[in-house]
C-alpha positions in Angstrom: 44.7 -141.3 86.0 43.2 -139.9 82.7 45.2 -140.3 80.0 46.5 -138.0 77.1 44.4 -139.4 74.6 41.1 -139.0 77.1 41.9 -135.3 77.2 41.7 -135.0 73.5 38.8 -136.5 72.7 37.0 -134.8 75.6 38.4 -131.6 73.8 37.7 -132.7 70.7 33.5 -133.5 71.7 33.4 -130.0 73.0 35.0 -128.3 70.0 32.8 -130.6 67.3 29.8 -128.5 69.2 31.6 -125.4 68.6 32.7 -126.1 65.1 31.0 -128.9 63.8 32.4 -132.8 63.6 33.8 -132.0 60.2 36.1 -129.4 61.3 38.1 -131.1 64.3 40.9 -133.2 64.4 43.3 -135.0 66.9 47.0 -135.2 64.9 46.0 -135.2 61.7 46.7 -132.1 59.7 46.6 -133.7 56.0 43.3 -131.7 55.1 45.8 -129.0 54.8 46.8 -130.5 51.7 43.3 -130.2 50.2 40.3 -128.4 49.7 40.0 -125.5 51.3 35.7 -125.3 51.4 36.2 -126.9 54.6 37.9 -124.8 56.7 38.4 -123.5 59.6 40.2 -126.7 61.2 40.4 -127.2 65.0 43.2 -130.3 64.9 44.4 -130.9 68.9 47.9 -132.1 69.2 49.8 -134.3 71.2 51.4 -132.5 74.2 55.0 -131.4 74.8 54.6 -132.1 78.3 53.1 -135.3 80.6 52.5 -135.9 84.0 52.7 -139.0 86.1 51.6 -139.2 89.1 49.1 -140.3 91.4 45.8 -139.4 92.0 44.7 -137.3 95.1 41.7 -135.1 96.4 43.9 -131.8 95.4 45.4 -131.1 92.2 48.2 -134.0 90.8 49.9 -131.9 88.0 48.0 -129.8 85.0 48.9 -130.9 81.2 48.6 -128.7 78.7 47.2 -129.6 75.3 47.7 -127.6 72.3 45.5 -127.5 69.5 45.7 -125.4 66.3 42.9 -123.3 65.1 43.4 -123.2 61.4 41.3 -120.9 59.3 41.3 -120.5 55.0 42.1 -117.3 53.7 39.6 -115.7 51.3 40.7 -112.1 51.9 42.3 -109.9 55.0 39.2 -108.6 56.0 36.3 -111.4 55.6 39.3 -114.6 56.8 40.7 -112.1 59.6 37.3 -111.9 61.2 36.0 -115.7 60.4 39.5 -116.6 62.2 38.3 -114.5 65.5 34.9 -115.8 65.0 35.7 -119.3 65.1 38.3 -118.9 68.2 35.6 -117.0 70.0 33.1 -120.0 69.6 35.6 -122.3 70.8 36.1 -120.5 73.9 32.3 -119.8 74.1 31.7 -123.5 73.9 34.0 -124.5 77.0 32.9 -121.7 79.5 29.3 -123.3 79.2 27.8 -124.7 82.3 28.3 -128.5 81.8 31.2 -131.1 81.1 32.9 -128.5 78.5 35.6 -128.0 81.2 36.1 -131.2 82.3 36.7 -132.7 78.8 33.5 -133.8 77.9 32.4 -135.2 81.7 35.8 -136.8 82.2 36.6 -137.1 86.5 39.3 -136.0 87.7 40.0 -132.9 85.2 39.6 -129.4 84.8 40.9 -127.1 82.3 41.2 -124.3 83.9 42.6 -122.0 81.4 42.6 -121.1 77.9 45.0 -119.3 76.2 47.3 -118.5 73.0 50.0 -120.9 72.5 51.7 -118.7 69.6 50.7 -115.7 68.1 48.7 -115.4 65.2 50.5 -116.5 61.9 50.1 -117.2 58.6 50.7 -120.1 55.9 51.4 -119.1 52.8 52.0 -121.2 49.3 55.6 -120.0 48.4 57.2 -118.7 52.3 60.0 -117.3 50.1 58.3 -114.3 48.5 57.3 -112.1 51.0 54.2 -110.6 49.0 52.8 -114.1 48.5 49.3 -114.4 50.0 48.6 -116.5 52.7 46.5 -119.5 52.5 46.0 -120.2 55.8 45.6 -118.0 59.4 46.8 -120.2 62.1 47.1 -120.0 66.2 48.2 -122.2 68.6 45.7 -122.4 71.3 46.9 -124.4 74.7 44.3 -126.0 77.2 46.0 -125.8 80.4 44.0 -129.1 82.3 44.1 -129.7 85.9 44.6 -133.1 86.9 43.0 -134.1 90.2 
């Protein structure tokens, strides 16, 4: 059975190609706490949900592992479209022909679906004053993977 961890680095290979290896993370969001020249951020999370079961020739269960896309904010217009930009090359980069959606070449998996795991928010430096900035853009993004 492929395991939780196996799943995120296969993500993770396929979104360095997407975003670069600088940019991508597996639970580590402490680059929040610094610069912001490097943005966006793809960090990939541990699951809410598991599955345990054994393997067969049909599906065994799906898992499905969220990641955050986290983008800086510059302004509404320039970050607002860098955020789309970046989520569309995620998405580009896993409906290529190739391992993208089997986690990297991984046997046994599939991720069959990509969608929004929240809906687009923002981060901002003082969340009490409602005309404070943001600093960040942020989605949840969920990578619903067949497990076979």
């Amino acid at each position: 059975m492929t395991t939780e961890k196996q799943l995120q680095e296969g993500i993770k290979a396929t979104a360095e190609a997407a975003l670069g290896v600088d940019h991508v993370y597996i639970n580590d969001q402490t680059m929040l706490d610094g610069s912001l020249d490097n943005a966006p951020y793809f960090v990939i999370l541990n699951s809410d949900e598991f599955v345990g079961e054994q393997e067969t020739v049909t599906v065994g269960g799906s898992i499905p592992i969220p990641a955050l896309l986290i983008e800086a904010f510059e302004d509404w217009e320039v970050s607002g479209n860098a955020f789309r930009d970046n989520r569309q090359l995620i998405i580009d980069e896993f409906d290529k022909v190739g391992t993208a959606r089997s986690a990297g070449g991984l046997e046994g998996v599939n991720i069959r679906r990509i969608r929004p795991g929240s809906p687009v928010t923002y981060i901002t430096a003082d969340p009490e004053n409602p005309l404070s900035l943001p600093v960040f853009i942020v989605q949840q993004i969920l990578f619903e993977v067949e497990l076979f």
